[in-house]
Each structure stands twice: as structure tokens, then as C-alpha cells.
C-alpha positions as a LaTeX table, in Angstrom:
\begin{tabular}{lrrr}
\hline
Residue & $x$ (\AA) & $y$ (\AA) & $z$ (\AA) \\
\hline
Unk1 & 0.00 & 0.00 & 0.00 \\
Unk2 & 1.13 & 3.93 & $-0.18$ \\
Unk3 & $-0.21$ & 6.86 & 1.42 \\
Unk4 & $-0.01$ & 9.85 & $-0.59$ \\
Unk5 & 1.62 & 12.90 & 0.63 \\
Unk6 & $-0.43$ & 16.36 & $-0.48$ \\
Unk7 & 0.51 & 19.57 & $-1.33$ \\
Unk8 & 3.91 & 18.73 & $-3.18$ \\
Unk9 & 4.50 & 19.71 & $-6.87$ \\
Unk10 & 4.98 & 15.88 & $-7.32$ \\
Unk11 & 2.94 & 12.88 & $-5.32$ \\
Unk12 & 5.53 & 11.62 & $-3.52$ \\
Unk13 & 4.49 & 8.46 & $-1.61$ \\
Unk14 & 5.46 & 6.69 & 1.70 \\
Unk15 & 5.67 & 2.91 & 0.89 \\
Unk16 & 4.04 & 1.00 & 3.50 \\
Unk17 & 4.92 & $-2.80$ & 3.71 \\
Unk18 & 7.25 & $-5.00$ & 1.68 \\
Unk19 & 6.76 & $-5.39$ & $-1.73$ \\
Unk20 & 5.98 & $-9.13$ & $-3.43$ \\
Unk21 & 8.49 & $-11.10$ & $-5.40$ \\
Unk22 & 10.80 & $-9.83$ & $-7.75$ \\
Unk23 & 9.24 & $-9.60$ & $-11.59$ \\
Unk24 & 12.40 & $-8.50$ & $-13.71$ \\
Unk25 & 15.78 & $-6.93$ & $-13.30$ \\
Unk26 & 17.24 & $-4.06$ & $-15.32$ \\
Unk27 & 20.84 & $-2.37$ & $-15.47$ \\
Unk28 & 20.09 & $-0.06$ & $-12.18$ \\
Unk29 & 16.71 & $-1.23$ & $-11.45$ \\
Unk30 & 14.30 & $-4.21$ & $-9.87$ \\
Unk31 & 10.71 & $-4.43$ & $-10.53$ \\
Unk32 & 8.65 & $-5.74$ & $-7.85$ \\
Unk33 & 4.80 & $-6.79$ & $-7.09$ \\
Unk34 & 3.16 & $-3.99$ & $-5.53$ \\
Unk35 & $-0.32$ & $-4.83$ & $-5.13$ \\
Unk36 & $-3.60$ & $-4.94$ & $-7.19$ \\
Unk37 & $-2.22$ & $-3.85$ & $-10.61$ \\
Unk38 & 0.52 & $-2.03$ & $-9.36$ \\
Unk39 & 4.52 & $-3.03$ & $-9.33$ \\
Unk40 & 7.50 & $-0.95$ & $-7.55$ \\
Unk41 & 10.65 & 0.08 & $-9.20$ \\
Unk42 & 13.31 & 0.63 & $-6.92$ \\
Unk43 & 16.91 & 1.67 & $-7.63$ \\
Unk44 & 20.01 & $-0.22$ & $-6.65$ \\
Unk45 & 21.82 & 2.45 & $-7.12$ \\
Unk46 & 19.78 & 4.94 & $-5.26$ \\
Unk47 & 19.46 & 7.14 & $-8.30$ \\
Unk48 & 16.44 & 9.27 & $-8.08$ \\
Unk49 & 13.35 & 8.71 & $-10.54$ \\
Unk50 & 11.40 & 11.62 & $-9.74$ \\
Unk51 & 11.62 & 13.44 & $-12.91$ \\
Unk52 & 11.43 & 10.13 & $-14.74$ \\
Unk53 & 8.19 & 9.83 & $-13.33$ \\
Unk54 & 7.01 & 13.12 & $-13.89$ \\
Unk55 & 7.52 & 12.53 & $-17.49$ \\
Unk56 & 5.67 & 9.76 & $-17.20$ \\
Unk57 & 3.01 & 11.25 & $-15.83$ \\
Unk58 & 2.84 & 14.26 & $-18.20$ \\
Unk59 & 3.06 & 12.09 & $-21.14$ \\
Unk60 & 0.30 & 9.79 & $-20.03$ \\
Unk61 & $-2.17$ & 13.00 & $-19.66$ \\
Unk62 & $-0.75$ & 13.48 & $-23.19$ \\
Unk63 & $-2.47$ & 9.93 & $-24.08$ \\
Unk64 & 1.11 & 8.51 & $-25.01$ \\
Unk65 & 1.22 & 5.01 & $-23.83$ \\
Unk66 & 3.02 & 4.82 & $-20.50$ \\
Unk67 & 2.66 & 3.01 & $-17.31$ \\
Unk68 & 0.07 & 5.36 & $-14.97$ \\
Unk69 & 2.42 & 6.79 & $-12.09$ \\
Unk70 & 0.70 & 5.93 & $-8.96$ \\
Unk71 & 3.49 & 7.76 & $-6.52$ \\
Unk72 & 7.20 & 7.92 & $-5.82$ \\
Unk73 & 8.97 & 7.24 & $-2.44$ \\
Unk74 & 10.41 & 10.65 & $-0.16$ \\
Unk75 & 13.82 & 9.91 & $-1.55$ \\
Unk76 & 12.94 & 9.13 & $-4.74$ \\
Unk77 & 14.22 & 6.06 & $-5.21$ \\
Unk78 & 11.37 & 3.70 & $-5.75$ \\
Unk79 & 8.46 & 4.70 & $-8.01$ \\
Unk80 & 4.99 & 2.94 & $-8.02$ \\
Unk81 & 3.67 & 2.57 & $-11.46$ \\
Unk82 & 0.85 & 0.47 & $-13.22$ \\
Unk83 & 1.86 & $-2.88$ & $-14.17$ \\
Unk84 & 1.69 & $-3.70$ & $-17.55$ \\
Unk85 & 1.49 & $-7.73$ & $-18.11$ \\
Unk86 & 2.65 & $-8.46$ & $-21.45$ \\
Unk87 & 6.05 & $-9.53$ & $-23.11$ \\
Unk88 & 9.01 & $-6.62$ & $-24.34$ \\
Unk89 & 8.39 & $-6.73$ & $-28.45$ \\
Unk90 & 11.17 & $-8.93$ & $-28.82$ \\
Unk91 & 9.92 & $-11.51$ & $-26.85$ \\
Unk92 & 6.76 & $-10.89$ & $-28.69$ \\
Unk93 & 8.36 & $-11.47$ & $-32.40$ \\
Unk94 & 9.97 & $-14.41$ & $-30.97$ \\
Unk95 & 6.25 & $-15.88$ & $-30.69$ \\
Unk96 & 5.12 & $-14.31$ & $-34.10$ \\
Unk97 & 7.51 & $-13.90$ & $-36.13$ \\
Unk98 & 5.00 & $-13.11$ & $-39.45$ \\
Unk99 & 4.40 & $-9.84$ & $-37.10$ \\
Unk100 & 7.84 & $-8.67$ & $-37.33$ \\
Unk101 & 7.33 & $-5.68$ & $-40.32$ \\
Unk102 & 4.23 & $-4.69$ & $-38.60$ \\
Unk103 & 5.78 & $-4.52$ & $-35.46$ \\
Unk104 & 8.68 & $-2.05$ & $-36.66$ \\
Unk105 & 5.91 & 0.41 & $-38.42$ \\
Unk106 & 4.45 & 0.00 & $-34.70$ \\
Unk107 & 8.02 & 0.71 & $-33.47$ \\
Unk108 & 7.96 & 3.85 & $-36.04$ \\
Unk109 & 4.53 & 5.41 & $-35.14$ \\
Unk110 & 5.78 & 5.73 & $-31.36$ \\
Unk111 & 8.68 & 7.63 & $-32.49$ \\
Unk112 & 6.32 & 9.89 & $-34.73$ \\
Unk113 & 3.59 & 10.46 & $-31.48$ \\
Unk114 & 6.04 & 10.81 & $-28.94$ \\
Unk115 & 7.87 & 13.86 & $-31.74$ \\
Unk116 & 4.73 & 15.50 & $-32.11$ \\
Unk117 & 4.09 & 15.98 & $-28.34$ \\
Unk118 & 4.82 & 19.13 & $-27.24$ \\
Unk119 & 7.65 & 19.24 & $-24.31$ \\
Unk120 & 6.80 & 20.58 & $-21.09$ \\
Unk121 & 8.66 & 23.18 & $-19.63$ \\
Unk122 & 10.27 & 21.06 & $-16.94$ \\
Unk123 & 12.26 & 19.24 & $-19.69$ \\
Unk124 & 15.91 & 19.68 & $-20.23$ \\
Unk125 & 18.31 & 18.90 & $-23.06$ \\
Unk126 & 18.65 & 15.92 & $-24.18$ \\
Unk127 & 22.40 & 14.29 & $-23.39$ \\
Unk128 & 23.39 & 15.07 & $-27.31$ \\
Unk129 & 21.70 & 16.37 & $-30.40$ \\
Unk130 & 20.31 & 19.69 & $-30.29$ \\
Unk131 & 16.23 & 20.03 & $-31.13$ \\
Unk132 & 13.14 & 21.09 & $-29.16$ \\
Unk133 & 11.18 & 17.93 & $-29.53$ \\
Unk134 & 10.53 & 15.75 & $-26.92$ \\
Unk135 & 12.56 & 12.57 & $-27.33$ \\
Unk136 & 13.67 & 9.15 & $-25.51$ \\
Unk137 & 16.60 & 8.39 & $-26.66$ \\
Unk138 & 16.57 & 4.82 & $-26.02$ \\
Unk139 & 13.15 & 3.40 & $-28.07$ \\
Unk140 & 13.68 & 0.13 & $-29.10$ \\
Unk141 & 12.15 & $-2.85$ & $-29.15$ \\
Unk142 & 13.02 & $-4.09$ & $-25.59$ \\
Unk143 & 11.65 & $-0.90$ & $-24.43$ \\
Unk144 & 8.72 & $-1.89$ & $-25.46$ \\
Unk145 & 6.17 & $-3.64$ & $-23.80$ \\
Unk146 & 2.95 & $-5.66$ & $-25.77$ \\
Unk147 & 0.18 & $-5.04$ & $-23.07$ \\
Unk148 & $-3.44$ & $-6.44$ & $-23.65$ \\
Unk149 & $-4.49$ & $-2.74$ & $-25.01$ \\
Unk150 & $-1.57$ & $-2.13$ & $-27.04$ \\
Unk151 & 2.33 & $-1.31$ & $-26.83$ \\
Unk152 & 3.13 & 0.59 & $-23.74$ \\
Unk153 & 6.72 & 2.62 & $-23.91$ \\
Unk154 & 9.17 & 2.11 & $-20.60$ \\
Unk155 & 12.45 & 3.59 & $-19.26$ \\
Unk156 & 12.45 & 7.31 & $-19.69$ \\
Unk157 & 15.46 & 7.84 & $-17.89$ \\
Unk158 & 17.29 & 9.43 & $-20.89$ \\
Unk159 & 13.93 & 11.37 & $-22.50$ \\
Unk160 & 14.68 & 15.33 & $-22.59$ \\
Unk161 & 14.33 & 17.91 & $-25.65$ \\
Unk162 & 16.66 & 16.60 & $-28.80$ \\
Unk163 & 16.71 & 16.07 & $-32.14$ \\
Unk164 & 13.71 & 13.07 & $-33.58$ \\
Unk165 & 16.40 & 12.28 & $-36.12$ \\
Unk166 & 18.89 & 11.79 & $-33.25$ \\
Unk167 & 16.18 & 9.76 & $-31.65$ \\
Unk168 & 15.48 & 7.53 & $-34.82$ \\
Unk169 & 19.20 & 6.91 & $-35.44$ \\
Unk170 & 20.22 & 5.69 & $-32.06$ \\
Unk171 & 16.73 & 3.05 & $-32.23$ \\
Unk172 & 18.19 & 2.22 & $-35.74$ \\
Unk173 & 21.59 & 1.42 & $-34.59$ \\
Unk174 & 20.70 & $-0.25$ & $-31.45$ \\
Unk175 & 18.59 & $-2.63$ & $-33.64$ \\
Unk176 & 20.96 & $-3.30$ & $-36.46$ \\
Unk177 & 23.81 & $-4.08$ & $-34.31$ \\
Unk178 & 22.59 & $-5.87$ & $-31.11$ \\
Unk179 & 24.39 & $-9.44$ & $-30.49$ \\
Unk180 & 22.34 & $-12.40$ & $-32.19$ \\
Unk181 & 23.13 & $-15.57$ & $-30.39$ \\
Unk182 & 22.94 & $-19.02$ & $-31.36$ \\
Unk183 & 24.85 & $-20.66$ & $-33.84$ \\
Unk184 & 24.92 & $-20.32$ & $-37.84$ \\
Unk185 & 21.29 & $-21.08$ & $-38.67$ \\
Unk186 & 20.00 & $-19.64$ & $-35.51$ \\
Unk187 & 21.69 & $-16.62$ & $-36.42$ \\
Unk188 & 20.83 & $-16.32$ & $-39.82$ \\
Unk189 & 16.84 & $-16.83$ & $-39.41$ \\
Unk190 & 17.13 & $-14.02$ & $-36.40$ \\
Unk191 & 19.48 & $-11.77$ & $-38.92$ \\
Unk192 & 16.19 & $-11.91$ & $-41.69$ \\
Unk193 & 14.04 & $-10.97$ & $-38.61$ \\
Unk194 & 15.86 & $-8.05$ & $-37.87$ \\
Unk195 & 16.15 & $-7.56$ & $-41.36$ \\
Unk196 & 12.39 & $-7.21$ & $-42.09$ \\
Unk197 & 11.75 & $-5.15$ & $-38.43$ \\
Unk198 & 14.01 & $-2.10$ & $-39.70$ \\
Unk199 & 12.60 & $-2.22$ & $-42.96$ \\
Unk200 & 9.33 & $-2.05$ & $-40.94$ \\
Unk201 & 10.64 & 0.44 & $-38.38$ \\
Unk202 & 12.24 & 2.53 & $-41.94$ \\
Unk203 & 8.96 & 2.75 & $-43.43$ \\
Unk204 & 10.55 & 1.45 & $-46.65$ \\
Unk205 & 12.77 & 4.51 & $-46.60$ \\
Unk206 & 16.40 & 3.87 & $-47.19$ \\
Unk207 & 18.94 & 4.27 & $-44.28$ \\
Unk208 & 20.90 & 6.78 & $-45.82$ \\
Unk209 & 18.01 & 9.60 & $-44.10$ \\
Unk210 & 19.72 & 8.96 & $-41.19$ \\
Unk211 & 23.15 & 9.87 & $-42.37$ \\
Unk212 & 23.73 & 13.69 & $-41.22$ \\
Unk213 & 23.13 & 11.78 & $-37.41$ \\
Unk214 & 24.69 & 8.45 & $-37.59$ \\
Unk215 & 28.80 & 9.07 & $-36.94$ \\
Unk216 & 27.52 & 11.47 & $-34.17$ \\
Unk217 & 25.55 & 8.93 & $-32.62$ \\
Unk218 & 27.76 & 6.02 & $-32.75$ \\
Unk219 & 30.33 & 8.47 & $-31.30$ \\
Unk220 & 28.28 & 9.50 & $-28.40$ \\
Unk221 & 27.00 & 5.75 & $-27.71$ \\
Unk222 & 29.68 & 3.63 & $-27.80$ \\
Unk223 & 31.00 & 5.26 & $-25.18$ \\
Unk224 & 28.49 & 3.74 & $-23.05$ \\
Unk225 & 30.24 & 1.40 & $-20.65$ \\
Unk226 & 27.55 & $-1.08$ & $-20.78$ \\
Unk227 & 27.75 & $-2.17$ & $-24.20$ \\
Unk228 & 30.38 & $-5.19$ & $-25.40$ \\
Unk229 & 33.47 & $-5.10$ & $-27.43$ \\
Unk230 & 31.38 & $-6.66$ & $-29.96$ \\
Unk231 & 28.52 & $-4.30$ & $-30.18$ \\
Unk232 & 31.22 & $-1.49$ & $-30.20$ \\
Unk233 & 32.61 & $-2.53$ & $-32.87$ \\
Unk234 & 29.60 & $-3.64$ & $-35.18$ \\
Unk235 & 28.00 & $-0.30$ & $-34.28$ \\
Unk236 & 31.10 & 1.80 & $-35.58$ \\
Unk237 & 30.89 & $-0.83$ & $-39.12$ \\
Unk238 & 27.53 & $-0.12$ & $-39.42$ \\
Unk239 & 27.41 & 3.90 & $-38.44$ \\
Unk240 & 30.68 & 4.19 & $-41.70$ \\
Unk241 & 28.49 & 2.02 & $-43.34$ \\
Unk242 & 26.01 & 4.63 & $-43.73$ \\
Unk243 & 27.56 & 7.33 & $-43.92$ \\
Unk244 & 29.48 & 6.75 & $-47.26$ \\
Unk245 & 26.31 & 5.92 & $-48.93$ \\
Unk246 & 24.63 & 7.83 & $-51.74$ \\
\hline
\end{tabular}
């Protein structure tokens, strides 16, 4: 349960009880059972999500599709959000695979609504690329939930005012160079799904349109400490890739 604080710009919440088992893990996060409908995130880390949640919150009365914010702990550390049952997209196309273009047009139309939004004032600059349009900068497919009304967008830690190119590139590259595992044939059937997803995600437009953004981007995300040698360097062949095309 959590009893709401008034009078704050933000409901902040004090969490009463434990919360139930552990439902998934992320790089800085656990997601817990919190309730009828509800789950808790709560930071290892003790980063604050306050203003992640008051994104949240401002996009929802925008009628993007994001978790409902039900309340965030005094020291910001855990938020308590609606729970969304439903696989990421990935694990989604794993099930139905003859989804996969229709899925990255899906993938496409979220960048295009969240774009259009209007940023609130609260909103800073994005971490690179310059624009006033509210952006993610992480929307890809495992950010992604498939909940029984529809895809529902998670992790806004990164969203701020950018560029939607910048924001279209970075999903792009993410995609295009993530790890497949498996062996040969495993690899090749999941390399055609990926294949058709951008295509679907591209609209049928050709990935040069992402060339005056893509050496930038590569630059500015591979120094992320988180990724592998191996996306590193398939990022940076991709990224030259494009931008010597005509």
C-alpha cells in the first residue's frame, strides 16, 4: 500500500509494507509486485526517478502510452507505477515472427507520437543532439512492452528535448547491431528478422536519411560502458556504413 503525501509539486508516496516477489531486473533497477495492478521500481543504485516519473506522468495526460504513475517514495528512489502484463516486443516477435514488419511500423509510429508531443517546460536537453522535440533516446524494441491494449513505452530515464532524427538513429543502430546468439542457422533466421523489423521500423525509406546523425551517434554511444566489445565494434561498421552511402 502507499499513502499519498499532499501539497507537493509531485505525489511523492510513503511505501508501506514489503513489496511481493521480484518480476524483472534491469541495469540499475528491480521491478517488484506492488499490489492490485501495481509493481515498484526501486533503484540499486539509489538514483532518483522523480523526474522520470514526472515525465511519465505528463506524457500519459498526453495519451502517449506509458505506465500510470501511482506515486514515488520521499527519496525518490522507488516509483509505483501500473503494471503492464505483457512480453518486451522482442519476446513478442519471438512468438510471431509473421508480425515482425508490422511490429517495426508500430516501433515507427511511437517515435512519430512521442515527436509531435509538445515538451513541457520542466524538460531539459537531451544528453546530445540539439532540437526542441521531446525525445527518448533509447526506443527500441526491448523498451517496449505488448500489453493487452496495445504497446506501452518504458524507461524514460534518458527522454529530454533533442533532435527526432537523433532519436530515430540511435533506435536504428541499437537494432541493427545488437548481439544475435545461437549458432549459424539460428543466427541467420534471427538476422532476416531483424532484417524485415528495420525495414518495418524505416517505413521502406532507405537508411541513408539517417546519415547527417549516424557518426555522431555512434560516437556519443559507444561510449556507453555497458555495451560489449562486440557491439562497439559492429556499431562503428555499421554507423561508416552509412555514412558513405549515396
Amino acid at each position: 500500500m502507499a499513502q499519498a503525501f499532499t501539497g507537493l509539486p509531485f505525489r511523492y508516496v510513503l511505501l508501506m509494507g514489503q513489496p511481493g516477489r521480484k518480476l524483472a531486473s534491469g541495469r540499475d533497477a528491480d521491478i517488484f509486485e506492488f499490489g492490485p495492478g501495481l509493481v515498484l521500481r526501486r533503484s540499486r543504485k539509489g538514483r532518483s526517478v522523480a523526474h522520470e516519473a514526472r515525465v511519465m506522468e505528463y506524457l500519459h495526460g498526453s495519451g502517449y502510452p506509458v505506465p500510470a504513475i501511482h506515486g514515488v517514495s520521499d527519496d525518490g528512489t522507488e516509483l509505483v507505477m501500473e503494471r503492464i502484463d505483457g512480453p518486451t516486443m522482442v519476446d513478442y516477435l519471438s512468438r510471431r515472427p509473421w508480425q515482425i514488419r508490422h511490429l517495426g511500423r508500430t516501433l515507427a509510429g511511437l517515435h512519430r507520437q512521442l515527436h509531435e508531443i509538445p515538451p513541457p517546460d520542466f524538460l531539459g536537453p537531451a544528453a546530445f543532439g540539439q532540437g526542441e522535440s521531446l525525445v527518448h533516446m533509447d526506443l527500441h524494441p526491448l523498451n517496449v512492452l505488448i500489453g493487452p491494449h496495445g504497446p506501452v513505452v518504458i524507461d524514460w530515464t534518458n527522454a529530454g528535448r533533442g533532435d527526432p532524427l537523433v532519436d530515430v538513429t540511435l533506435a536504428y543502430l541499437l537494432i541493427a547491431s545488437g548481439t544475435i546468439p545461437g549458432g549459424r542457422f539460428e543466427q541467420k533466421i534471427l538476422g532476416w528478422g531483424r532484417t524485415q523489423l528495420i525495414r518495418g521500423f524505416l517505413g521502406g525509406r532507405d537508411r541513408s536519411a539517417l546519415r547527417p546523425r549516424i557518426l555522431e551517434v555512434a560516437e556519443r554511444k559507444t561510449a556507453d560502458p555497458n555495451l560489449s566489445t562486440e557491439e562497439i565494434q559492429a556499431m562503428w561498421k555499421i554507423a561508416r556504413e552509412v555514412a558513405q552511402e549515396h
